[in-house]
SEDREN-767394 format. One line per 5 residues: their letters; for each residue y, x negated, z negated of C-alpha. Coordinates in pm, 1 decimal. Example, Ala and Ser with C-alpha at 12.3 -4.5 7.8 and 13.67 -1.06 7.14 Angstrom:
# SEDREN-767394
as = -450.0:-1230.0:-780.0 | -106.0:-1367.0:-714.0 $
//
This chain:
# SEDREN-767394
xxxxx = 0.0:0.0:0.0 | 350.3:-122.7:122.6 | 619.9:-44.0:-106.9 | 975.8:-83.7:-125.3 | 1214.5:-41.5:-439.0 $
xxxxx = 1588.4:31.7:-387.6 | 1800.5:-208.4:-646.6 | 1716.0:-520.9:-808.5 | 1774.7:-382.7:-1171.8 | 1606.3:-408.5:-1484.0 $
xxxxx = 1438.0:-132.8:-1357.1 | 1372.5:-176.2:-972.2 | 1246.9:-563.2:-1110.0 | 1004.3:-410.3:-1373.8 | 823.8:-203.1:-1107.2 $
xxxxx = 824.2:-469.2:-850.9 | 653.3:-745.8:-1114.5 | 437.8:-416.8:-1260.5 | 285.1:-359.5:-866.8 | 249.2:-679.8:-725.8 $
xxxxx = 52.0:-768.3:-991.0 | -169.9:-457.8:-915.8 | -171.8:-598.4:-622.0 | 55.4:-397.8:-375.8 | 301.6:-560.4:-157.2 $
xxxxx = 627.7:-487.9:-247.4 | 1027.5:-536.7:-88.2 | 1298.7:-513.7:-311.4 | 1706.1:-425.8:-189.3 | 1970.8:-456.3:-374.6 $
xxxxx = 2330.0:-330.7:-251.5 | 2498.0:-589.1:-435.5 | 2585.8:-925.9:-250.9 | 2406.4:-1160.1:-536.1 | 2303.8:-1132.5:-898.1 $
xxxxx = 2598.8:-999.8:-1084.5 | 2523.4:-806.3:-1410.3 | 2769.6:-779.6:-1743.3 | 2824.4:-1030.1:-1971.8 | 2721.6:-878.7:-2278.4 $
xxxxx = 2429.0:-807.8:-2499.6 | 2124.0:-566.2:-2438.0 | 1852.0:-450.6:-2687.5 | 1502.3:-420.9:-2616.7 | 1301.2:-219.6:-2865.5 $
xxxxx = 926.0:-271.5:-2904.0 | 806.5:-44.1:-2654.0 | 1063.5:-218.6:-2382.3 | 891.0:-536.7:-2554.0 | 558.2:-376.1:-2447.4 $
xxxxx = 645.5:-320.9:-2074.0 | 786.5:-662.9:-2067.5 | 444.9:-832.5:-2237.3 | 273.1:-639.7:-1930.6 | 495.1:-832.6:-1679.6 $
xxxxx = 404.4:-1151.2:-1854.6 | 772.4:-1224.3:-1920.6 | 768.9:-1147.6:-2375.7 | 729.7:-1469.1:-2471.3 | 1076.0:-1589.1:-2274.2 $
xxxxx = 1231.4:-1265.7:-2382.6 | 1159.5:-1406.7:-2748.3 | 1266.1:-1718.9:-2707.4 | 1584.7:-1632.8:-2526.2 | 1698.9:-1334.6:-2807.4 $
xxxxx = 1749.3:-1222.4:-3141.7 | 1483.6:-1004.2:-3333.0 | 1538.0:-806.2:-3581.5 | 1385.2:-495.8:-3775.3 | 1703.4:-269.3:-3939.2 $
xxxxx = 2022.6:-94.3:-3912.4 | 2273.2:-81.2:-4188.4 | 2556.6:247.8:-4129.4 | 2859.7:178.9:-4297.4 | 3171.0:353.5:-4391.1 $
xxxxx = 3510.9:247.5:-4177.1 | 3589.0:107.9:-4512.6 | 3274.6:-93.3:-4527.6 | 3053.0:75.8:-4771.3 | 2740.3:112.6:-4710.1 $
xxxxx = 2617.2:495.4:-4661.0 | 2238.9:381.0:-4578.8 | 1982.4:97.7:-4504.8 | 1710.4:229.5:-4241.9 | 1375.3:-10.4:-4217.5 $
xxxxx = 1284.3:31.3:-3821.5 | 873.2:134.5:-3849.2 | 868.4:9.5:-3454.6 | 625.1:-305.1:-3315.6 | 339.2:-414.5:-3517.2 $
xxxxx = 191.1:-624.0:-3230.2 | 545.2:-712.6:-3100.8 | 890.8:-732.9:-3293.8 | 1097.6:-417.3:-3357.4 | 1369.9:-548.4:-3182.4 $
xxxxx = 1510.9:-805.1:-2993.4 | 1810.6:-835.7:-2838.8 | 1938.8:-1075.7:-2571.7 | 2229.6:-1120.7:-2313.9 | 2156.9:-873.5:-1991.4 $
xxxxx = 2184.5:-1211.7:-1737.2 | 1916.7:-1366.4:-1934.4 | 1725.7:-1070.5:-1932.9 | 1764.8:-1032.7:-1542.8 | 1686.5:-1423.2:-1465.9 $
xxxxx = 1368.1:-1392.4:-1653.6 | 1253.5:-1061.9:-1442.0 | 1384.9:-1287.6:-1141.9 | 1194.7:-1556.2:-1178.2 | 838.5:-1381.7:-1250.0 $
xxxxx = 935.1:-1119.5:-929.3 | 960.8:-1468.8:-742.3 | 639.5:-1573.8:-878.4 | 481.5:-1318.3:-765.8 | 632.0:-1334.8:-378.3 $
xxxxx = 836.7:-1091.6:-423.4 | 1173.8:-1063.9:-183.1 | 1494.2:-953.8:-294.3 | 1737.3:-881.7:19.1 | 2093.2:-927.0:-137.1 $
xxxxx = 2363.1:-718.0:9.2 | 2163.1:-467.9:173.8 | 2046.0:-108.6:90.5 | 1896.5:168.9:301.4 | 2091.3:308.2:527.1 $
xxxxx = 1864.1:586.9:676.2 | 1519.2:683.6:583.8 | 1262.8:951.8:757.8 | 924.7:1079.6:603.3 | 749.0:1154.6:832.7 $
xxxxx = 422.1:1215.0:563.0 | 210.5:937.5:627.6 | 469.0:660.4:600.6 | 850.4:670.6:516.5 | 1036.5:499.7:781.6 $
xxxxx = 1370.9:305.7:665.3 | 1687.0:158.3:859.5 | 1852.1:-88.1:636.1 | 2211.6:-173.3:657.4 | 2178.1:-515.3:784.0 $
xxxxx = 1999.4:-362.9:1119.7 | 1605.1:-407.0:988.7 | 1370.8:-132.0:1043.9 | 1035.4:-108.1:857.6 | 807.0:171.0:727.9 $
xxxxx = 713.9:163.4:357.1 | 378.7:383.8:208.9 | 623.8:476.8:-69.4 | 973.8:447.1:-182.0 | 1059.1:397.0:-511.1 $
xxxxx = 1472.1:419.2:-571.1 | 1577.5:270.9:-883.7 | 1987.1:209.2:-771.8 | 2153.2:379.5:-1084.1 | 2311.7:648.6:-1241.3 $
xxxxx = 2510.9:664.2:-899.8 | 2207.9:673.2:-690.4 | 2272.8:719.9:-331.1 | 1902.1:804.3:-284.9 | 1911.9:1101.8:-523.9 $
xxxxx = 2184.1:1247.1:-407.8 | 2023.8:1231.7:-55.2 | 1722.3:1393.2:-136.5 | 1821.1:1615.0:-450.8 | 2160.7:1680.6:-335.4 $
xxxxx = 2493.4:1622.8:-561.4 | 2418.3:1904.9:-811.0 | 2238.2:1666.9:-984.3 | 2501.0:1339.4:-1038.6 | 2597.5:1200.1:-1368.6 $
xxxxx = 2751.2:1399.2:-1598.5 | 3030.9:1257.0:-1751.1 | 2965.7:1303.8:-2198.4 | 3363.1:1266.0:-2221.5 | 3342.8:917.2:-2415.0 $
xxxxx = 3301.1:525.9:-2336.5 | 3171.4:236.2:-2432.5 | 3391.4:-130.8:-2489.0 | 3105.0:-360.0:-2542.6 | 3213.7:-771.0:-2580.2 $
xxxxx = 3011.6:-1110.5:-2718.9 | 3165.7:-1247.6:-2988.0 | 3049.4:-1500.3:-3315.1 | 2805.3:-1410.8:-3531.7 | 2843.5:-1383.2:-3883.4 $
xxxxx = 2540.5:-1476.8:-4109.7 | 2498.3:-1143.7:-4241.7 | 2460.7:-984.8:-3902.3 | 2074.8:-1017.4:-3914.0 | 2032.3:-634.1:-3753.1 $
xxxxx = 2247.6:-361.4:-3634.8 | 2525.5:-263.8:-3799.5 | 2715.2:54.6:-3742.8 | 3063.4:146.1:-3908.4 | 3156.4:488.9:-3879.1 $
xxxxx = 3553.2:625.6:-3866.7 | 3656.1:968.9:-3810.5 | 3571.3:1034.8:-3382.9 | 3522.7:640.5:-3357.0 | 3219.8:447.8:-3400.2 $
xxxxx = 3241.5:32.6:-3390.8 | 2851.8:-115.9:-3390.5 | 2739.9:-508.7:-3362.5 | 2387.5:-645.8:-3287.0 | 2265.2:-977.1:-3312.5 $
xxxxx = 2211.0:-1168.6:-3010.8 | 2143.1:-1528.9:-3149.5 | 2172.3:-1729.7:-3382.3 | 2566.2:-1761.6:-3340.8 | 2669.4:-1455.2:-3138.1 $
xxxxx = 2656.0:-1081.6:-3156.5 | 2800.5:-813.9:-2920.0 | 2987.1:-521.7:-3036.7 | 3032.1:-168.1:-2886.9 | 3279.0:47.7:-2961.2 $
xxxxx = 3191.6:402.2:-2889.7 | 3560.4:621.4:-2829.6 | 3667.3:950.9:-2644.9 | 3856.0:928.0:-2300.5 | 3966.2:1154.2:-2088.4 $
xxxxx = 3726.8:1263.1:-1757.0 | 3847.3:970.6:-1461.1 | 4026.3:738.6:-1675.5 | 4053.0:370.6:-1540.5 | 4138.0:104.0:-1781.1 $
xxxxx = 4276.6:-195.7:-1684.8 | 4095.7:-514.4:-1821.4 | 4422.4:-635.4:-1937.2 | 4435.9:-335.6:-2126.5 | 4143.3:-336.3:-2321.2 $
xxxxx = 4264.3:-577.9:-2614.2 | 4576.5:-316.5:-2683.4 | 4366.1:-24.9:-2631.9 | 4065.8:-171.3:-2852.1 | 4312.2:-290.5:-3167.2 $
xxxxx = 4436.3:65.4:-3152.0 | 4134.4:274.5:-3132.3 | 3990.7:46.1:-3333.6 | 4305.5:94.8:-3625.1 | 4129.5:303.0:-3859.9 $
xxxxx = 3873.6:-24.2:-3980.5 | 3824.0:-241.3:-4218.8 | 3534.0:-484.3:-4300.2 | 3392.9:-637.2:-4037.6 | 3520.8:-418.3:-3764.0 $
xxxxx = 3863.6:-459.3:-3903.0 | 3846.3:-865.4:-3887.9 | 3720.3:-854.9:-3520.6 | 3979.9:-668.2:-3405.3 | 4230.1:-857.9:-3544.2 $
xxxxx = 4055.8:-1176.1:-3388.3 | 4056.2:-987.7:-3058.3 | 4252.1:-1233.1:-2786.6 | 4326.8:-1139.9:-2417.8 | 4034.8:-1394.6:-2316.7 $
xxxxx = 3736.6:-1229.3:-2411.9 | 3498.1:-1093.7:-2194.9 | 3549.3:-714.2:-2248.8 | 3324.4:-449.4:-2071.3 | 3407.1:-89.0:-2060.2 $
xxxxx = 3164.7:198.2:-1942.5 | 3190.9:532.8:-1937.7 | 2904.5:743.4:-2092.9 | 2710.3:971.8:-1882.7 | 2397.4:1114.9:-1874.7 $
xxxxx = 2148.6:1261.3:-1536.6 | 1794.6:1457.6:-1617.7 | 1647.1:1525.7:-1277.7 | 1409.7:1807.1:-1332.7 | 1075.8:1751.7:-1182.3 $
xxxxx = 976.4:1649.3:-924.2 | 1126.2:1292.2:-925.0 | 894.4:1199.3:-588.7 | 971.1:1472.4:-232.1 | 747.8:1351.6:-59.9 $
xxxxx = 681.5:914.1:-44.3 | 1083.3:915.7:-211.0 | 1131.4:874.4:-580.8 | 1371.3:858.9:-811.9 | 1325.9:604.7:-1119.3 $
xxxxx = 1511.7:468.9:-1394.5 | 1890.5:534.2:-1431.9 | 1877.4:723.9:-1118.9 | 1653.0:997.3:-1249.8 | 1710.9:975.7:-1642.3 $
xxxxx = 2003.3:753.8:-1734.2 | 2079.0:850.1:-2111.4 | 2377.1:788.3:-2410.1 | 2318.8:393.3:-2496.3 | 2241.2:512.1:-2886.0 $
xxxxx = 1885.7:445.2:-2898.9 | 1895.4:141.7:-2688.4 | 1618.0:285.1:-2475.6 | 1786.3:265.4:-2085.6 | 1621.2:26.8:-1988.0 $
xxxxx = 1289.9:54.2:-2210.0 | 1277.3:379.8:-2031.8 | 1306.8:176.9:-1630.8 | 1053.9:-98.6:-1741.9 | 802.2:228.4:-1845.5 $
xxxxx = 917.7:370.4:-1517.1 | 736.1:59.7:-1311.5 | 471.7:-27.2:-1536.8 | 337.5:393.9:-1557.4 | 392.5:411.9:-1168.8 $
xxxxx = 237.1:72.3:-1129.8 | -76.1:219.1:-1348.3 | -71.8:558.2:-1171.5 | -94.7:396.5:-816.4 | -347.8:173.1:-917.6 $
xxxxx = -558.6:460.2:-1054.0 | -670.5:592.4:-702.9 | -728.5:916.1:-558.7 | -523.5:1140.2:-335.6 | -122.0:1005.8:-337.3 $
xxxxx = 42.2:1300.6:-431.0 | -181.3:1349.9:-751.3 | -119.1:978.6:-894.5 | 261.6:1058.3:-804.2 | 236.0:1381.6:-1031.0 $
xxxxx = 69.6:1199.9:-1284.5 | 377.1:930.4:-1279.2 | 614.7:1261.7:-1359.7 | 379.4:1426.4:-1608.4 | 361.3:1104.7:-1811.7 $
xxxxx = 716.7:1012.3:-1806.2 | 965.5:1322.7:-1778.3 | 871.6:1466.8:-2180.6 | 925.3:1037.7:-2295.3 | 1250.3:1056.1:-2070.5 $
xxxxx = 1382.5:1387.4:-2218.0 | 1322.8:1278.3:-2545.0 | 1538.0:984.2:-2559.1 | 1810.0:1130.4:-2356.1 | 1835.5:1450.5:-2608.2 $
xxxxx = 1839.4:1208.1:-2915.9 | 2083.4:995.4:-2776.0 | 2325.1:1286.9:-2652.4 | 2240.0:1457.9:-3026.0 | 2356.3:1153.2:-3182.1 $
xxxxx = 2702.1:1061.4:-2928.5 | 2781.6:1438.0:-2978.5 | 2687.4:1400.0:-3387.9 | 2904.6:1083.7:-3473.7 | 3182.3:1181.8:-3243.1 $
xxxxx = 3263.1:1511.8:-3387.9 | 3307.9:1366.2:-3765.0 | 3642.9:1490.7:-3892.5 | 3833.8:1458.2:-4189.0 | 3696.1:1855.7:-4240.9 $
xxxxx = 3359.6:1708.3:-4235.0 | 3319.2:1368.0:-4344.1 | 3186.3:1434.4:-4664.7 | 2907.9:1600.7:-4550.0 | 2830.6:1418.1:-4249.6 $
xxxxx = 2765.2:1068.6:-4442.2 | 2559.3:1248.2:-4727.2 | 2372.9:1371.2:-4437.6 | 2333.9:1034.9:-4374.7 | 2221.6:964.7:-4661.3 $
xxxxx = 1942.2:1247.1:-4719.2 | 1839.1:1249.4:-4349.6 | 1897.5:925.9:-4104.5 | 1603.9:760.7:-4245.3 | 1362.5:1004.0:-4179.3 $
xxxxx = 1469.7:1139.8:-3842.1 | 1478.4:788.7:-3718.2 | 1157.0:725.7:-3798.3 | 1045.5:1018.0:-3659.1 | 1200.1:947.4:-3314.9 $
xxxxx = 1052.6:553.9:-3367.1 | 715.8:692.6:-3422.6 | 690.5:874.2:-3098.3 | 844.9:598.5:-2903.3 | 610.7:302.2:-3079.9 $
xxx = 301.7:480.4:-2910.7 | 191.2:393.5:-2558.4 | 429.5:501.8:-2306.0 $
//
């Protein structure tokens, strides 16, 4: 079986290393003109850890990150509302978190092994299944037929949005994300998350001398911020700290390497495949960033289809075996994650009192319920 995957992602990569080592050939495309990714951090829980032992790539993702097995949630002030133990990994760590371009050169360099091409600056242009193959013009003039197509090019996806239509594009949550590396602090040995009224300021550990922090904020639908913006807009948003959120923002300096996203979400109802065209990862079920599961979610995405495929029988029953397994796993993470944006961000000064002795009674539980369901096999 010939098959191509649409964007060099953590994603698209994941399912390219996942089925040529099943043996399938495989062609990758990706839109962008080389390897450009952000420059901050990205956490891999242990069922991401999982996927990526499967791809023979964990022991580099160790090496190259930070693990850790906790999260502390803290008042703006600093106080600590609750400590929650993480009951995920047992066979791998809980956590570990690394910078995304050392994440994507080690899914590089084991695609590679494996003889896999990447085509930089090139995407599909046209494609036509015609029900025993899919045939696909690519922007640079190629033409080649592919068994299967499996698109993993974002929460944008062109691909979707070809063969689902627009009804189904990202849906903007209303809020954003400033993420930016910065020194670590000893103490920042697991996630840490300080909670203000509609503002939420978080760090991770990334090494053993840096951290990233995200600032979770509301913003209007289409807002642009410039990047020489982001200091004045982050040391105001950011006003209502103290602690450790209160110190970084007062270190903030025009020079660091500031990222801002805006949150959406996309849950493609089933099917995800029309035919030989899917739609994986981001594309299908991009998610809130609050249980660090994005791309956890793309690597199961490969490694499930990569299973499925290799499981034989008729095509379209291993492809709706593929859905069957992953939509409910998908679904789940993307409701938590929305529950928990929508949650932190509608803390007032009418409800804080209540909200952080919720904390209190509840977060440890309902974490670990969520963890338990996500530490089983995907």
């Amino acid at each position: 079986m010939k098959i191509l995957v649409v964007g060099a992602g953590i994603g698209g990569l994941g399912a390219a290393i996942a089925l040529r080592e099943r043996g399938f050939a495989v062609d990758v495309v990706e839109i962008k003109p080389e390897l450009s990714v952000y420059g901050v951090g990205i956490n891999q829980p242990a069922n991401s850890l999982r996927a990526l032992r499967a791809m023979g790539v964990l022991d580099e993702i160790i090496a190259a990150g930070c693990q850790y097995d906790h999260s502390d949630f803290f008042a703006a002030d600093g106080e600590l509302i609750v400590h929650v133990p993480s009951i995920m990994g047992g066979d791998v760590p809980a956590n570990t978190a690394l910078s995304r371009l050392n994440l994507h050169k080690i899914l590089i360099s084991r695609a590679e092994q494996h003889g896999v091409k990447i085509s930089y600056g090139t995407t599909v242009e046209q494609f036509t299944d015609t029900g025993r193959a899919v045939d696909v013009r690519f922007t640079d003039g190629r033409q080649e037929s592919y068994d299967l197509v499996a698109a993993f090019d974002g929460i944008r996806s062109a691909t979707r949005r070809t063969v689902f239509g627009p009804e189904h594009d990202a849906v903007y949550s209303g809020f954003g994300v400033f993420r930016v590396t910065l020194p670590r602090p000893d103490y920042v040995d697991g996630v840490r998350v300080y909670q203000a009224l509609g503002v939420k300021a978080g760090y991770i550990p990334l090494s053993a001398t840096t951290m990233y922090m995200f600032v979770v904020t509301p913003d209007p639908k289409g807002v642009s911020h410039r990047p020489e913006e982001f200091v004045p807009i982050l040391r105001q948003r950011m006003a209502p700290f103290g602690a450790l959120p209160g110190e970084v923002r007062d270190a903030l300096k025009p020079a660091d390497d500031i990222v801002y996203s805006p949150i959406s979400d996309v849950l493609l109802p089933l099917p995800w495949f029309s035919g030989r065209v899917g739609i994986l990862g981001d594309a299908a079920h991009a998610c809130a960033p609050h249980l660090t599961q994005g791309a956890g979610m793309a690597l199961e995405d490969g490694l499930v289809l990569a299973d499925c495929l290799d499981a034989g029988g008729a095509l379209d029953e291993r492809l709706r075996a593929f859905e069957q397994r992953r939509f409910p796993r998908a679904r789940l993470v993307q409701d938590v994650s929305r529950g928990i944006l929508q949650a932190e961000m509608s803390i007032n000064s009418g409800n804080y009192e209540a909200s952080v002795q919720g904390m209190r009674d509840h977060q440890v539980e309902q974490t670990h319920q969520v963890e338990a369901i996500l530490n089983q096999p995907a």
